[in-house]
N, C-alpha and C positions, 0 to 999 in steps of 0.2 A: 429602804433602798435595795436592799438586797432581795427580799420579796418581788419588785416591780423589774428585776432584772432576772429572776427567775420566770416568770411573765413573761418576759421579751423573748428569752432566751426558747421557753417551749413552745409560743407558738414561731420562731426560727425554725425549729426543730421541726414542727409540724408542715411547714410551708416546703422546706427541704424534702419529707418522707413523701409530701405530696408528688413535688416535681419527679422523685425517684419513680413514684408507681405508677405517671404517665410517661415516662421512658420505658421503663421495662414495658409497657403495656401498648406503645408503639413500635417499641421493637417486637414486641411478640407478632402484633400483626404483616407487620414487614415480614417476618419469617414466615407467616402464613400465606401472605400474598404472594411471596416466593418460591414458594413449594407448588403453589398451585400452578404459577408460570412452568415452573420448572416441567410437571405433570403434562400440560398440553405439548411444550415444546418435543418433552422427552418421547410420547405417546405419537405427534405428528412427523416428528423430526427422523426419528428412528426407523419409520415404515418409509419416510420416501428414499433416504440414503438405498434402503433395502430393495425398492421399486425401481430405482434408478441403477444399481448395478455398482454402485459407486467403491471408490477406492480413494481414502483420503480423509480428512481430519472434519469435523463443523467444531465450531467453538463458540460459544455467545456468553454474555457478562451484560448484568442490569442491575445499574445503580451500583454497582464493587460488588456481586454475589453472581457466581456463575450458574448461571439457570441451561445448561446444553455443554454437554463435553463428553464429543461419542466420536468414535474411528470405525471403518471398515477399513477390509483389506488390508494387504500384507506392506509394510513399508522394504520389510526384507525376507529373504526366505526363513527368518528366525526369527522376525519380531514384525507384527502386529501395528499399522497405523496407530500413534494416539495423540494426544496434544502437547507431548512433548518430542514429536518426530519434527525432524527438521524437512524444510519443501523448498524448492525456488520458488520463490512469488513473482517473478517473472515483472511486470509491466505497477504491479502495485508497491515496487521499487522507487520508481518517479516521485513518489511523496517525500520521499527521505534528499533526495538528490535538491528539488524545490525546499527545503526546510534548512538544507545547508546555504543556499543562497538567501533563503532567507535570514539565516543567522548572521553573515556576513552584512546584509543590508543593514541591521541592526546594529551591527558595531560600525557600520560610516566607512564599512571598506570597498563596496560597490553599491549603484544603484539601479534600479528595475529599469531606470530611462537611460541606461548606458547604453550605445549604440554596440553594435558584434563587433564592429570595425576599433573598439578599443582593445580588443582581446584578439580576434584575428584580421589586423591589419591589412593582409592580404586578399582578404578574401573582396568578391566584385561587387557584393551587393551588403558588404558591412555600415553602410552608412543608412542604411531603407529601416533593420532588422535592432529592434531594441532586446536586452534582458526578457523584458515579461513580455513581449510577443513569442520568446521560447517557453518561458514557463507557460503559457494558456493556450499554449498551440495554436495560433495565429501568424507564424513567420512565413510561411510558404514555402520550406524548405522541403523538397522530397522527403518521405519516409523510407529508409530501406528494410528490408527483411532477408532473412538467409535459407537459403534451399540445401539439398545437397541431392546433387541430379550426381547418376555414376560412380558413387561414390565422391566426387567431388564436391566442397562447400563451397558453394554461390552465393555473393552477395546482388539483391537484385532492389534497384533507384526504380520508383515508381514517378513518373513523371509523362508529357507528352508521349515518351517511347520506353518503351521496357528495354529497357537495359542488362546489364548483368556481369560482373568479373568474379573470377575462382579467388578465394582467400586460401593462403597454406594454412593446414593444419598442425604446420610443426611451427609457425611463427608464435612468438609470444604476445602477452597481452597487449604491451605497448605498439607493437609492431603492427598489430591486426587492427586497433582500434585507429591508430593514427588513419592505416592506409585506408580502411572505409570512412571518417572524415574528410581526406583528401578527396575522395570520390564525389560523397552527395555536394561537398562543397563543390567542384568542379559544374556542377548541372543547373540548368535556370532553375530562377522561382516555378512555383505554380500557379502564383495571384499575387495579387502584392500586399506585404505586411499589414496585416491589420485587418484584412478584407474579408474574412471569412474564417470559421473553425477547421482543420487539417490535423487531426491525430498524425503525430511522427516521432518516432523515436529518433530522429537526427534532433531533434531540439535539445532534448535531454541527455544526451554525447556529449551535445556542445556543451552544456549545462554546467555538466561533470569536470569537465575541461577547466572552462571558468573556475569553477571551485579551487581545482590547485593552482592555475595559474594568481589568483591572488590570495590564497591562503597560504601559499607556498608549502602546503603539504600535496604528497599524493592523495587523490582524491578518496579513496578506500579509507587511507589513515584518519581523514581529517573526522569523516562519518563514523569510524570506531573509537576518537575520540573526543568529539563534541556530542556523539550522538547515543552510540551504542552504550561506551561505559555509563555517563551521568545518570541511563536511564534503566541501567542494569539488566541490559538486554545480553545478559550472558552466554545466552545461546545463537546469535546470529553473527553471520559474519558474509562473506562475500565467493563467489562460486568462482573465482578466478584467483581467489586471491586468500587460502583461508588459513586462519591464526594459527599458530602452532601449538594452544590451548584446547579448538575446539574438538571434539569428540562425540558429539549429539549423533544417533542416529539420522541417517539420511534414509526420505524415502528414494527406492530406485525407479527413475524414468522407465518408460515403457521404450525400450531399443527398435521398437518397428514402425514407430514414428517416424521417427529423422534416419533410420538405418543406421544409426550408430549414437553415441552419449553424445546428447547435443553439445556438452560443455564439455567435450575433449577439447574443443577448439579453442582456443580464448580470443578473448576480446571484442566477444561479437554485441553483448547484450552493456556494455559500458555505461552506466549510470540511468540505464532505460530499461535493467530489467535483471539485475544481477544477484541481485539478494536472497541470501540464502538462511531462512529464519525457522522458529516455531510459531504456533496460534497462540503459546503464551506471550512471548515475545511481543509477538503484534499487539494485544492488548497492553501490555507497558507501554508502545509508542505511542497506542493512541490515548493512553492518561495521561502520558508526558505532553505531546503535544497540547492535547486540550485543557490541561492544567497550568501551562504556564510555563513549561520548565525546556522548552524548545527555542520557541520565538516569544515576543511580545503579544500582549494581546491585540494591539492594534493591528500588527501585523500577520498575527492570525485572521485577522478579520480579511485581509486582501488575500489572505490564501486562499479563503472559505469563499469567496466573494464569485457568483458565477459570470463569468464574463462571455458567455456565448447563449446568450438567449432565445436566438434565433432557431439554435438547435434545440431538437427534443432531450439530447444528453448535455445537461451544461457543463461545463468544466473552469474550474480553479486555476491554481498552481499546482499541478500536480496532484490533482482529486477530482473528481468527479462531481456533480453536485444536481444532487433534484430539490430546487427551493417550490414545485407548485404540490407539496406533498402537506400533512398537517403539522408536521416539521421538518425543518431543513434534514436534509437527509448527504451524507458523505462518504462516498464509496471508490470503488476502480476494481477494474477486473483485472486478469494476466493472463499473459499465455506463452507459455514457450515449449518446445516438443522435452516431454508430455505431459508439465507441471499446470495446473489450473488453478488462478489463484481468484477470489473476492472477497474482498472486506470490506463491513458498512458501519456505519457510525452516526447516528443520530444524538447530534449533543444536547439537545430540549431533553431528552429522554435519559440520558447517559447508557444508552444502548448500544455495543458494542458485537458487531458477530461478523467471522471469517469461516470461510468454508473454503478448503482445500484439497487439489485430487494429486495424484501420482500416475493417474490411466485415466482415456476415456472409454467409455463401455464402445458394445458394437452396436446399439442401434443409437440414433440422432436424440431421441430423448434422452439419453442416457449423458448431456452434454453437461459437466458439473455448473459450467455459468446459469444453464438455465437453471439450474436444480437449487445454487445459490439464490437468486433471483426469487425463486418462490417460497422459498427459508424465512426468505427475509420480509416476503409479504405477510407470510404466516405470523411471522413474529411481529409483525407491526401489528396486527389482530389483534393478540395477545395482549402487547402493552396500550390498546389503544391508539394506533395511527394508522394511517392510510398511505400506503407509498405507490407513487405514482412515477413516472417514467425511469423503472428501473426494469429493466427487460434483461 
């Protein structure tokens, strides 16, 4: 007996040592395949930053090992762009604003086929305009943006007629965002709900809006605590509104932009563009999200889901999305005077890469969307994929 258990027992033993030295022996080449990624990216990656003029962060992670983490330029006059500088991500904010409504769908406390007219009663055309016709940009709602002609800030409704009213600079955040909702709300449709794709940052205002009006938190708060803490995004917080913890270097905007710190003003960029984060950061959101730890899976799937086919750029709930690539491909760009943000995500791959500026150079190539943009072709090379409509 004891003989045929010494028997069983060594070849256990052996069946064990087996499995141990084809781990170690796929981990070795995983580390190998990784260096070599790392080699082309660092080799191709480093000379266009360099070509381009660039000013600002790239950061890329495949499969959990980060294969590209390189800065140019100055984020201050003392410290050096790197991936731990903090940037506005401007318009690649949206994701998080759609993630909180989608959290709440999930708990049974709003639905995506909610009419606007449950939330803003007043408004004319709240009964046409559901939830996800704001999350997939399909409401028809004008888009506004802000100028600042004479030193004054102009908020300017793009619609049949250009429009335009001066916002104070000394108003607060609440003040400034309300009175530009009141605005776009005030103006016609441009098509009618559902008819057509319409990038607008009035969607995602309203969005924002929603959030605290049934979460009953401030909408900042609800995001730093369903979102930021659970996902240990220590370093991000909001450009209008910032923790009394945070202390991360900021890169500084370029002041000849806008003629002045775009975000002296508050409340201009309200749940469509306000976030104010690092490239590690983002890489946390996009594990959390795509892990589970966000939304549901099902209901990841309707974020992921492109709902505008028709266009060459499809878009989600607040992403972006190229499905005619050799995989789905997840991305959004930003822009607010003079932060450049892009971040892509291909989940087939678990390929993660944002590229971030704080300036744009002076000639036209030197634009960081496009320099992202061919980053991230490059990199689809790399791991083996083909990315198609991402310009």
């Amino acid at each position: 007996m004891k003989k045929r258990l010494f028997v069983i027992t060594a070849v256990g033993l052996c069946i064990i040592l087996f499995f141990v030295s084809v781990a170690g022996a796929m981990d070795t080449k995983k580390e190998m395949d990784m260096n070599i990624i790392r080699e082309k990216l660092n080799d191709r990656f480093l000379a266009m930053m360099d070509d381009r003029n660039f000013s600002g962060v790239a950061y890329a992670v495949y499969k959990g090992s980060v294969v590209f983490d390189g800065g140019r330029g100055e984020a201050t006059d003392d410290e050096a762009c790197t991936s731990d500088t903090a940037f506005g991500v401007a318009s690649v904010s949206k994701q998080f604003t759609a993630a909180s409504i989608m959290q709440l769908y999930d708990r049974g406390k709003l639905d995506v086929k909610d009419k606007l007219s449950k939330y803003f009663p007043d408004y004319k055309y709240g009964d046409k305009i559901t939830v996800e016709h704001l999350l997939y940009q399909r409401s028809g709602i004008p888009d506004f943006a802000v100028e600042n002609v004479d030193n004054m800030v102009d908020v300017v409704t793009y619609g049949d007629e250009y429009e335009r009213f001066v916002i104070s600079d000394k108003g607060s955040e609440k003040e400034n965002r309300d009175r530009i909702r009141e605005y776009f709300l005030s103006k016609d449709l441009l098509f009618e709900p559902g008819e057509m794709y319409d990038y607008s940052d009035s969607n995602y205002s309203l969005l924002a809006e929603i959030v605290s009006r049934v979460s009953g938190m401030e909408y900042h708060d609800y995001v730093r605590q369903n979102i930021f803490k659970p996902l240990l995004m220590k370093h991000s917080t909001f450009i209008d509104n910032f923790d009394e913890d945070f202390n991360e270097t900021i890169a500084a905007p370029d002041l000849s932009e806008f003629g002045r710190n775009y975000f002296e003003v508050k409340g201009l960029e309200y749940g469509c563009g306000d976030i104010l984060t690092t490239p590690k950061d983002l890489y946390r959101w996009y594990k959390g999200l795509m892990g589970g730890q966000v939304v549901k899976k099902d209901t990841l799937a309707m974020m992921t889901q492109n709902y505008s086919k028709e266009e060459e750029l499809g878009y989600g709930y607040g992403l972006m999305v190229s499905d005619t690539s050799d995989s789905k491909t997840l991305f959004h760009y930003g822009y607010v005077p003079s932060y450049y943000s892009s971040v892509f995500y291909i989940p087939e791959q678990d390929f993660f890469m944002t590229v971030i500026a704080n300036r744009y150079g002076e000639d036209e190539t030197d634009d960081p969307h496009e320099l992202a943009a061919d980053m991230a072709k490059y990199a689809g090379r790399v791991i083996g994929v083909r990315l198609r409509d991402i310009e």
